[in-house]
N, CA, C and O atoms as a MOPAC input file, in Angstrom:
PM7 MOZYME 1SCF
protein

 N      5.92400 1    25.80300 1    16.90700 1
 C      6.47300 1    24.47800 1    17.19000 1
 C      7.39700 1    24.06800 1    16.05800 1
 O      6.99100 1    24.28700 1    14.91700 1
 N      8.87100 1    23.36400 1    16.26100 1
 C      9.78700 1    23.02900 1    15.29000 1
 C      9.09900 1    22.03300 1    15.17200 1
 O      8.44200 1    21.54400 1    16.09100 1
 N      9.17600 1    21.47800 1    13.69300 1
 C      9.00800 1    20.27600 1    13.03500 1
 C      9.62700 1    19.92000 1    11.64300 1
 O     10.00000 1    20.72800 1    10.79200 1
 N      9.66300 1    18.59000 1    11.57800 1
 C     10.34500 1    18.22900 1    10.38000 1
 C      9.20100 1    17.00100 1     9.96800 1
 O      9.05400 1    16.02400 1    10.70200 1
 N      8.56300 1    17.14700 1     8.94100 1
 C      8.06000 1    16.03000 1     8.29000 1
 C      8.46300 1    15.70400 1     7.12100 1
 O      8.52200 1    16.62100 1     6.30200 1
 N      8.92400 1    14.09400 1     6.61000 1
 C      9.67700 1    13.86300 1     5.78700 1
 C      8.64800 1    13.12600 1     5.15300 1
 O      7.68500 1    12.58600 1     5.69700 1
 N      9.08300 1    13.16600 1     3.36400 1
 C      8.13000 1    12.15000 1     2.94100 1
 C      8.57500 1    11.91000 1     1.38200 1
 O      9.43300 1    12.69300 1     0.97600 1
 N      8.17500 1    11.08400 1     0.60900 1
 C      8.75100 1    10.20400 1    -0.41400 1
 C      9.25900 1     9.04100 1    -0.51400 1
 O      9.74300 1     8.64000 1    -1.57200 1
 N      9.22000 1     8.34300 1     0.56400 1
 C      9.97500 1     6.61300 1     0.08000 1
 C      8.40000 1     6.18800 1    -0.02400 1
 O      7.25100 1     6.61400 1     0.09400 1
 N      9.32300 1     4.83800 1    -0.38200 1
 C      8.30300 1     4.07800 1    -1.32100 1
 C      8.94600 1     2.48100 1    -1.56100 1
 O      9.73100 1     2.00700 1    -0.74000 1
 N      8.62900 1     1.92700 1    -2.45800 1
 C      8.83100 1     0.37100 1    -2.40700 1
 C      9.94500 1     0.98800 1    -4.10700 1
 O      9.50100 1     1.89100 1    -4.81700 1
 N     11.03500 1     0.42800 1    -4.36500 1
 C     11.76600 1     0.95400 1    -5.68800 1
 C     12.43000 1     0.02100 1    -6.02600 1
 O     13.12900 1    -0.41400 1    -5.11100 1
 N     12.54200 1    -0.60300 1    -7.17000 1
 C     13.48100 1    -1.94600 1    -7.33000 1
 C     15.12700 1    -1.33000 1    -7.88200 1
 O     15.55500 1    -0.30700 1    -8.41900 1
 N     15.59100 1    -2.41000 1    -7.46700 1
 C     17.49300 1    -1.93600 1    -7.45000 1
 C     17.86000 1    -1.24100 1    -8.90800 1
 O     17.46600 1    -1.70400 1    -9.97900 1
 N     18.66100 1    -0.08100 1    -8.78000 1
 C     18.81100 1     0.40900 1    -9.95000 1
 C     17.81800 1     2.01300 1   -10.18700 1
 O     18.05700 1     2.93600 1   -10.96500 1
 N     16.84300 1     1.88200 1    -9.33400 1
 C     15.92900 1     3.04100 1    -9.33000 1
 C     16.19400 1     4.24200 1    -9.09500 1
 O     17.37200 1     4.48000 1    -8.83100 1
 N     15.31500 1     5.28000 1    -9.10700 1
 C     14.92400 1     6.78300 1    -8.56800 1
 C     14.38200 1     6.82000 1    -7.13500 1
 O     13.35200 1     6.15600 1    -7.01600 1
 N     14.69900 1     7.27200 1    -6.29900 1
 C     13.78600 1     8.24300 1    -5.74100 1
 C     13.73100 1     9.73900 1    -5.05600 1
 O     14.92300 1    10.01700 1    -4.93400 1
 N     13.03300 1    10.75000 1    -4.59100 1
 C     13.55400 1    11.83300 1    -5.00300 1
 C     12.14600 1    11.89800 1    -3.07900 1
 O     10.93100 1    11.82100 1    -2.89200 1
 N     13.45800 1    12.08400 1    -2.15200 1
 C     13.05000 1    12.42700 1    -0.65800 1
 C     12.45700 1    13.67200 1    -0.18300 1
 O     12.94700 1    14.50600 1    -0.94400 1
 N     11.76500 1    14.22800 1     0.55100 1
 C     11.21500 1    15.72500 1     0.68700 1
 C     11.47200 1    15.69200 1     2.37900 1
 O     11.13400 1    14.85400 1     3.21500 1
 N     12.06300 1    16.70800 1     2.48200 1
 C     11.54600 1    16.95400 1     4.27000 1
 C     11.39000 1    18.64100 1     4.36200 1
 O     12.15300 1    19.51600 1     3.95100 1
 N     10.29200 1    18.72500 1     4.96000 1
 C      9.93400 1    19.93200 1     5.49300 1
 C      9.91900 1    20.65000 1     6.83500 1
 O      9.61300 1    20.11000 1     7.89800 1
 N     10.24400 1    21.79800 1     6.69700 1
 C     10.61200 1    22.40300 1     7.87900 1
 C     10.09600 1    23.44300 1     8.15100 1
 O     10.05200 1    24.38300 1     7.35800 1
 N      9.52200 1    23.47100 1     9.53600 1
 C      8.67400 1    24.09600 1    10.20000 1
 C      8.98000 1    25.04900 1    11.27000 1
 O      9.75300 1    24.60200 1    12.11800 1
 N      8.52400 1    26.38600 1    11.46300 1
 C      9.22600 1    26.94100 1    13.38700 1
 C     10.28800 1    26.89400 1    13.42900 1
 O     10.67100 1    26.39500 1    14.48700 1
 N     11.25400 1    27.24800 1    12.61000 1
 C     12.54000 1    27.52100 1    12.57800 1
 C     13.39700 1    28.79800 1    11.33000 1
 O     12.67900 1    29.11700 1    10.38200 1
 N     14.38900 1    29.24600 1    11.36200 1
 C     14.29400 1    29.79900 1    10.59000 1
 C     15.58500 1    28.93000 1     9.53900 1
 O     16.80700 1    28.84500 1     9.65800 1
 N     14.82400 1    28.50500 1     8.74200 1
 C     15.07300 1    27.15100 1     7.70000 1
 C     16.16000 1    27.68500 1     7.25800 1
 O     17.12800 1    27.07400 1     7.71200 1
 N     16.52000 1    28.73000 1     6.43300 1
 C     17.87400 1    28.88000 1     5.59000 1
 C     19.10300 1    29.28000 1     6.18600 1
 O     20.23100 1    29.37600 1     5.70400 1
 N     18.60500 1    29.52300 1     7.47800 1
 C     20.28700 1    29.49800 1     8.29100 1
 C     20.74700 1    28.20400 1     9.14900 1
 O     21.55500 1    28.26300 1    10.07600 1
 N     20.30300 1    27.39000 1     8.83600 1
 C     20.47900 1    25.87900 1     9.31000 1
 C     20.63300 1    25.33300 1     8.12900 1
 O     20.02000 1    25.36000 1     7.06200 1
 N     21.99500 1    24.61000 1     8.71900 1
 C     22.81400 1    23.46800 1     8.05300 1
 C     21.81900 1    21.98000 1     8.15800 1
 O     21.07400 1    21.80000 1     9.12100 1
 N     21.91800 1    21.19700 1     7.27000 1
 C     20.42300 1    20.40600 1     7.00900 1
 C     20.84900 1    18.87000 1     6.92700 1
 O     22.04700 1    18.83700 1     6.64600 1
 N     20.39400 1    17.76000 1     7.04700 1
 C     21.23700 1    16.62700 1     7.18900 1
 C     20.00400 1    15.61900 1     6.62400 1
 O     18.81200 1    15.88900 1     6.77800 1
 N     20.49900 1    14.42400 1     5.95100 1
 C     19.94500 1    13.35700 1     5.87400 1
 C     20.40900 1    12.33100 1     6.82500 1
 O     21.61800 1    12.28800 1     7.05100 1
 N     19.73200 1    11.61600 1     7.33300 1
 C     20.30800 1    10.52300 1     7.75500 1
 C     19.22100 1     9.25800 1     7.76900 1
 O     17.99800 1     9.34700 1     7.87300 1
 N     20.07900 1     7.98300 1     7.62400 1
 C     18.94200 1     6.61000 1     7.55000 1
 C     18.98200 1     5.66000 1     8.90000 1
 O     19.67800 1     5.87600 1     9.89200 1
 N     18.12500 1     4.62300 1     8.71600 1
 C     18.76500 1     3.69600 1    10.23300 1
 C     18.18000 1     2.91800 1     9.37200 1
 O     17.32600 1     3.43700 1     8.65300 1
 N     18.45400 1     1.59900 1     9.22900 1
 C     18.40300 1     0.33100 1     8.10400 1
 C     17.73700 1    -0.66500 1    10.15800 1
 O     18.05400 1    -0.63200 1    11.34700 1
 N     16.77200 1    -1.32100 1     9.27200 1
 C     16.49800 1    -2.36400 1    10.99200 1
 C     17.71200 1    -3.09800 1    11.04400 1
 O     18.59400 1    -3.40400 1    10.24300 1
 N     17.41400 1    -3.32500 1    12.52900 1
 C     18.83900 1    -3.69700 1    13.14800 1
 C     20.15700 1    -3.25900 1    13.03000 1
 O     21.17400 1    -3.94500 1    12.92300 1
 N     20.01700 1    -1.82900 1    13.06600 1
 C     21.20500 1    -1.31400 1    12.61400 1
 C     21.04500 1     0.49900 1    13.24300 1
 O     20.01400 1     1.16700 1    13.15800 1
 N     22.38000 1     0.96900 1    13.85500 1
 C     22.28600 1     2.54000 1    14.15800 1
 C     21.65900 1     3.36200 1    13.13900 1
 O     21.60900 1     3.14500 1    11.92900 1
 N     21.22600 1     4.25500 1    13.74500 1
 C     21.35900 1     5.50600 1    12.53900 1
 C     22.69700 1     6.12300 1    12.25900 1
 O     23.56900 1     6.54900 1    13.01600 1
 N     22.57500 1     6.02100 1    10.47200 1
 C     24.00200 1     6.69500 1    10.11100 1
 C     23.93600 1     8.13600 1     9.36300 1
 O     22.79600 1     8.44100 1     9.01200 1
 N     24.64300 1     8.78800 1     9.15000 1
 C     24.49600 1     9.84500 1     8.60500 1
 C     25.03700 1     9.61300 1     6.93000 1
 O     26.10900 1     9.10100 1     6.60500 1
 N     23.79900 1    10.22800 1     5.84800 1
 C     23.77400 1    10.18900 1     4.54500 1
 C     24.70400 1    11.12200 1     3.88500 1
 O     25.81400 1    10.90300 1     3.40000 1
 N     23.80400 1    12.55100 1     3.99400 1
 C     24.03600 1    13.73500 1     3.43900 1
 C     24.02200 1    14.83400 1     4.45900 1
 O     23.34400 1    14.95400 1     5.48000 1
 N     25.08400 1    15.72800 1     3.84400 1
 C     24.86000 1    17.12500 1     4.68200 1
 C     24.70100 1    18.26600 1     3.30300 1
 O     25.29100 1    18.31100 1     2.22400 1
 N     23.47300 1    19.24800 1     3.99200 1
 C     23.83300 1    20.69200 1     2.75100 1
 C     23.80100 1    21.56800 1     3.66500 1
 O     22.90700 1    21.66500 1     4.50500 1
 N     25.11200 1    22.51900 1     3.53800 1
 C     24.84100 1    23.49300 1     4.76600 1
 C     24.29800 1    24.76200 1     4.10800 1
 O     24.36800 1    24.87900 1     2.88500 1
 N     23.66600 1    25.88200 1     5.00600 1
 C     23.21900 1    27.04600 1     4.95500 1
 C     22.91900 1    27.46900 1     3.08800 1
 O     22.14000 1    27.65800 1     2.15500 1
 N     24.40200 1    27.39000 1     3.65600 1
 C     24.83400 1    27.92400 1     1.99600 1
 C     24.95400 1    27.32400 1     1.02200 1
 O     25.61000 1    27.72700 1     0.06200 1
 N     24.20500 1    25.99100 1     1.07900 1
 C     24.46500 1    25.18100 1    -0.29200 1
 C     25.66100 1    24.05400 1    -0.66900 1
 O     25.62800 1    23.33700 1    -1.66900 1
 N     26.95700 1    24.05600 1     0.57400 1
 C     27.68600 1    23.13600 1     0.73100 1
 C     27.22400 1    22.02700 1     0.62800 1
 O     26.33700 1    21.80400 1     1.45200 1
 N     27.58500 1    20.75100 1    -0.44100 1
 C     27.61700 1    19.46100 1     0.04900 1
 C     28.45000 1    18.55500 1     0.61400 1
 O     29.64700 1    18.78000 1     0.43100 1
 N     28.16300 1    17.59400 1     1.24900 1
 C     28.70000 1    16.65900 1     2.03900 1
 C     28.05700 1    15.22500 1     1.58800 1
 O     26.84100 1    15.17200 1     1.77400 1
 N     28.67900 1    13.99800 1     1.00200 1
 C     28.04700 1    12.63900 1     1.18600 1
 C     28.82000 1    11.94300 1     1.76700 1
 O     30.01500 1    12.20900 1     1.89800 1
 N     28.11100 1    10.69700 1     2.31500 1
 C     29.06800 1     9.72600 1     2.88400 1
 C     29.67700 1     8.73400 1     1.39600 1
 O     28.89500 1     8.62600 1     0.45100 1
 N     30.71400 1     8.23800 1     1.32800 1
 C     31.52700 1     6.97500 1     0.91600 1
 C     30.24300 1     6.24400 1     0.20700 1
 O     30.29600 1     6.14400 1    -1.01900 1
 N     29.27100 1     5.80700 1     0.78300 1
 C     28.51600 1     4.88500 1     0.72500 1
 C     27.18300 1     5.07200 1    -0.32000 1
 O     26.30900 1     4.31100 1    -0.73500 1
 N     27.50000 1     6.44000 1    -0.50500 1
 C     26.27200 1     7.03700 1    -1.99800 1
 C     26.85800 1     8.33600 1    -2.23800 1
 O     26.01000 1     9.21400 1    -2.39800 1
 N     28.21900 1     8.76300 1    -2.31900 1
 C     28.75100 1     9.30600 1    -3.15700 1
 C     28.51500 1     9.16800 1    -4.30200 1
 O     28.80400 1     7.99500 1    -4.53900 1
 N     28.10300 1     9.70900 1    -5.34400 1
 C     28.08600 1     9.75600 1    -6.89900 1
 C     26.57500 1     8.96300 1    -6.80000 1
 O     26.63600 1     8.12600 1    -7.70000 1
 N     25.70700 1     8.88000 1    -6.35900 1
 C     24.36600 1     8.38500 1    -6.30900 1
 C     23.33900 1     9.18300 1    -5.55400 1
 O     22.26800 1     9.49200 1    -6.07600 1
 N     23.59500 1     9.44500 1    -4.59100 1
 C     22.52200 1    10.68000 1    -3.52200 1
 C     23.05800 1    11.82200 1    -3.59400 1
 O     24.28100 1    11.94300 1    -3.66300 1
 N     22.19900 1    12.88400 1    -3.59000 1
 C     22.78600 1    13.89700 1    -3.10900 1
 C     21.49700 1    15.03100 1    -2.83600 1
 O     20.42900 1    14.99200 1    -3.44700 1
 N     21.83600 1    15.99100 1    -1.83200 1
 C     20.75800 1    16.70400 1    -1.02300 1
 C     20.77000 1    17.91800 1    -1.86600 1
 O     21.63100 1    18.26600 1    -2.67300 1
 N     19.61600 1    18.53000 1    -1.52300 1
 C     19.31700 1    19.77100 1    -2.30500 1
 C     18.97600 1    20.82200 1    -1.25900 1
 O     19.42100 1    20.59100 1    -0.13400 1
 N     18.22200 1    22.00700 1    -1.43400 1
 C     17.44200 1    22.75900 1    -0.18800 1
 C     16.62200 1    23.78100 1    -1.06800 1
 O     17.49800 1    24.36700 1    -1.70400 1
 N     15.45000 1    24.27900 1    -1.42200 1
 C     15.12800 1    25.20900 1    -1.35800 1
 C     14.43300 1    25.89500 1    -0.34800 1
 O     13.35400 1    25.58100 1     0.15300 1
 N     15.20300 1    26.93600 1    -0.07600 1
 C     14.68600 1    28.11800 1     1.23400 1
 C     13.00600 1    28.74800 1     1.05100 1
 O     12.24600 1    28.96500 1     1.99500 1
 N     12.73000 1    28.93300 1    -0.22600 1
 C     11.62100 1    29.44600 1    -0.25600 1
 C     10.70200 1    28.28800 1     0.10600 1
 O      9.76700 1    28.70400 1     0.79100 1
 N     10.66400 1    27.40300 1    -0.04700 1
 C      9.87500 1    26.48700 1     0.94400 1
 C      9.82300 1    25.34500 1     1.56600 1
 O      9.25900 1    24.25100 1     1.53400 1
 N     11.12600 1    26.37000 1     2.54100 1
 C     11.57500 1    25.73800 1     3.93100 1
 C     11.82100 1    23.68100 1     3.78100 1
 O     11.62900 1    22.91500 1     4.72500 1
 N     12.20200 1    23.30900 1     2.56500 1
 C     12.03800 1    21.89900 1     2.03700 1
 C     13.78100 1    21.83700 1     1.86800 1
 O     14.57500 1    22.59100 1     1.30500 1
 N     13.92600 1    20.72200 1     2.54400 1
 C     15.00500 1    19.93400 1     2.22800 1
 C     15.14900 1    18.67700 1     1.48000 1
 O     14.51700 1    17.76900 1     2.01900 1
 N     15.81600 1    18.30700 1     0.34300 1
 C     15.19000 1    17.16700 1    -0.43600 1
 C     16.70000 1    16.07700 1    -0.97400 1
 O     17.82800 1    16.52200 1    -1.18800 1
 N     16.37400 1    14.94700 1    -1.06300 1
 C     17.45500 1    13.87000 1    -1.30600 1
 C     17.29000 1    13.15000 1    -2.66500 1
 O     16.60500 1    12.13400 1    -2.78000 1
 N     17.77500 1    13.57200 1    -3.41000 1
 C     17.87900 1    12.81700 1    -4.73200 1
 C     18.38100 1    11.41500 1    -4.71400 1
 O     19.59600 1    11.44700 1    -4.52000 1
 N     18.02800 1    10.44600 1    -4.81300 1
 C     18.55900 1     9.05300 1    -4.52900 1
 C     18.30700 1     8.21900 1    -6.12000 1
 O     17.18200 1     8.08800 1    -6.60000 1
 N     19.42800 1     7.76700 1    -6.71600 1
 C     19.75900 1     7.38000 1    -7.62300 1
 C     20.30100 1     5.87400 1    -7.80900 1
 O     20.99200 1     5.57900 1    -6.83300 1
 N     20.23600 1     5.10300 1    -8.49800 1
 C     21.08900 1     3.46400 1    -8.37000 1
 C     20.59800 1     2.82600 1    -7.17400 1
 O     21.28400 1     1.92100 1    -6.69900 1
 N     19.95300 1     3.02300 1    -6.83900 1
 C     19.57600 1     2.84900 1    -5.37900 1
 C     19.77300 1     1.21300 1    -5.44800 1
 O     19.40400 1     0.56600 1    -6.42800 1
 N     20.32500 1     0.69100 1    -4.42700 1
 C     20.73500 1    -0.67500 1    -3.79900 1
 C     19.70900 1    -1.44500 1    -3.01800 1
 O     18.87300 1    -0.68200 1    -2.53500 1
 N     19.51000 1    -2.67000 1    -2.74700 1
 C     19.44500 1    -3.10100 1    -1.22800 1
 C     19.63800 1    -2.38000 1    -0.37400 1
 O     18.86800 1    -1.69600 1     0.30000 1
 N     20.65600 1    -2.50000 1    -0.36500 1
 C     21.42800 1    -1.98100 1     1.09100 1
 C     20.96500 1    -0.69300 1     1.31900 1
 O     20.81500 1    -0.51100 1     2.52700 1
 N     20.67300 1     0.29500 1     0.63200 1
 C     19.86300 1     1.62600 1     1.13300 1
 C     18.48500 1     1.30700 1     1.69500 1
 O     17.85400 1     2.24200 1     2.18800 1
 N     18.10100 1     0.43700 1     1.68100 1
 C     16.39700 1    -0.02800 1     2.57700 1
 C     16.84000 1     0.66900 1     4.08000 1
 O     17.88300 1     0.38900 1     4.67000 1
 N     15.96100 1     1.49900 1     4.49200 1
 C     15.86000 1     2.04600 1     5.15400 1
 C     14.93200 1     3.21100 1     5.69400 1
 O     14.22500 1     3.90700 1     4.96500 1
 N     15.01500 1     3.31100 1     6.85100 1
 C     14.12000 1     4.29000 1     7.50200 1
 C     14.87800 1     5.83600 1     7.26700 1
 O     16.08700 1     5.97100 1     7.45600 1
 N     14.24800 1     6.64000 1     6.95700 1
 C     15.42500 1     8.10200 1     6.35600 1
 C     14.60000 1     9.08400 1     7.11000 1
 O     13.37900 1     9.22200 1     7.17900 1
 N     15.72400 1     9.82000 1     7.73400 1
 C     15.58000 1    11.20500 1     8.83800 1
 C     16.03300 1    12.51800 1     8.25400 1
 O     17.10600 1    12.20800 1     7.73500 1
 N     15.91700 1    13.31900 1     8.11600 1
 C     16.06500 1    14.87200 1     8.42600 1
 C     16.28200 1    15.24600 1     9.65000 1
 O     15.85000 1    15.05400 1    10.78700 1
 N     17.26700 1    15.97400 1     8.95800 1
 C     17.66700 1    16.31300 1    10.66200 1
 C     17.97500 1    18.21000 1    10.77200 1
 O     18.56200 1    18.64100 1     9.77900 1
 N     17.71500 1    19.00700 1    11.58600 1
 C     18.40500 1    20.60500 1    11.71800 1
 C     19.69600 1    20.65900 1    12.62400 1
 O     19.89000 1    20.01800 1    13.65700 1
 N     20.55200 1    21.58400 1    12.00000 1
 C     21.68500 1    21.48000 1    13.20900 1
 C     21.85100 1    22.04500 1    14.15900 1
 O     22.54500 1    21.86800 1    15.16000 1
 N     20.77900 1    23.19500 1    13.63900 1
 C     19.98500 1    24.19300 1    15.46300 1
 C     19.40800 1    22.81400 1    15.86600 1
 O     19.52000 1    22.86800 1    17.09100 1
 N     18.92000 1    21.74600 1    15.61100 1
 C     17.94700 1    21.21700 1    17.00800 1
 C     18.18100 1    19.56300 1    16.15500 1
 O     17.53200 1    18.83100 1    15.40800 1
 N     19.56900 1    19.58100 1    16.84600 1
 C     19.68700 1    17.92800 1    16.67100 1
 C     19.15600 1    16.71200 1    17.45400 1
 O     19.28600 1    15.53600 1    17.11400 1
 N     18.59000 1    17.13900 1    18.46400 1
 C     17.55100 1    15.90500 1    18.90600 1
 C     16.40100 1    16.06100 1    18.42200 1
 O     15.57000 1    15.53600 1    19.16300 1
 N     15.75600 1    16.73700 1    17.14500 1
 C     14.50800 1    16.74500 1    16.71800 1
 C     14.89300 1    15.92500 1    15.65700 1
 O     16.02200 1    15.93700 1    15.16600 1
 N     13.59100 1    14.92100 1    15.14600 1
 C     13.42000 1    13.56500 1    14.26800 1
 C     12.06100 1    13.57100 1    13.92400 1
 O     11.15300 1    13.29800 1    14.70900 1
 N     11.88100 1    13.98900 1    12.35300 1
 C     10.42700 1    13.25700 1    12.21900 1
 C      9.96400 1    12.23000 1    12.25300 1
 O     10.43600 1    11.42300 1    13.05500 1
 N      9.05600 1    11.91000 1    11.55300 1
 C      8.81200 1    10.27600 1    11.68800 1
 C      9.53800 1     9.39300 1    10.94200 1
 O      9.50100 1     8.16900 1    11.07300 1
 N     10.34900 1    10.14700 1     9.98100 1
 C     10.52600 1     9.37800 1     9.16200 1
 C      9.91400 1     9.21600 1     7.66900 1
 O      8.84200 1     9.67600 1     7.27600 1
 N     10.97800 1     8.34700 1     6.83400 1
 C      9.97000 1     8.03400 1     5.52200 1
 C     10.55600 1     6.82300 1     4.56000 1
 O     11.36800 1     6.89500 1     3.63800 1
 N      9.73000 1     5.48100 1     5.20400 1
 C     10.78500 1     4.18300 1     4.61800 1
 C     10.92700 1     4.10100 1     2.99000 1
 O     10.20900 1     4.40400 1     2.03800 1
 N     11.97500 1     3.64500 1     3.13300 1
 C     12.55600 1     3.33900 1     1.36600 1
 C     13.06500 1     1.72200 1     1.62900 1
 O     13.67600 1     1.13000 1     2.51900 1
 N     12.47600 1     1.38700 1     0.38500 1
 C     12.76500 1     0.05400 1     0.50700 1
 C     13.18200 1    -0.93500 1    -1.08600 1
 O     12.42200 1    -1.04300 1    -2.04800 1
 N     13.74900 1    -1.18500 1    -1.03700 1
 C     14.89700 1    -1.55000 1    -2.45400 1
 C     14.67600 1    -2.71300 1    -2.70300 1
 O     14.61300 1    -3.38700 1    -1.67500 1
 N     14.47200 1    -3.47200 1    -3.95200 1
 C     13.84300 1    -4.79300 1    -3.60000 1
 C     15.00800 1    -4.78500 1    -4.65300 1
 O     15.33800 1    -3.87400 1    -5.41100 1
 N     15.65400 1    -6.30000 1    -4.46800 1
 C     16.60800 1    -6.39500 1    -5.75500 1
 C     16.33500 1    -7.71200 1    -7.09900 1
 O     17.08300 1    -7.76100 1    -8.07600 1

């Protein structure tokens, strides 16, 4: 069975660390391109970070020079370094595979108090 369980948020006041984990399951993890993405309430899900296969990064505008994704293959873990962290990053945060983009774990809230 594919799965992704994500985990590390937490309550962090503005200016903080936090350091995201998602794990990956039933798939074969290091040939998939790997994605963060958040959905803030009342609001779409947007896309964060991308690391592909090979270690490519990708951020959005919006935590450029503050987030950025990692991967180690040996255990199948995809992970989000989150730095300066804002308000405005409060949010619900996804992992995502690009073999199986309608799969979503539960999730793992981060929440920024300022």
């Amino acid at each position: 069975q594919v799965q992704l369980v994500e985990s590390g948020g937490g309550l962090v006041q503005a200016g903080g660390s936090l350091r995201l984990s998602c794990a990956a399951s039933g798939m074969i993890f290091s040939m998939n391109h790997m994605a963060w993405y958040r959905q803030a309430p009342g609001k779409q899900r947007e896309l964060v970070a991308r690391i592909s296969a090979n270690g490519n990064l990708i951020s959005v505008d919006s935590v450029k020079g503050r987030f950025a994704a990692s991967r180690d293959n040996a255990k199948n873990t995809v992970y989000l370094q989150m730095n300066s962290l804002k308000p405005e990053d409060t949010a619900v945060y996804y992992c995502n595979a690009h073999s199986y983009p309608n799969l979503w774990g539960q999730g793992t809230l981060v929440t920024v108090s300022s």
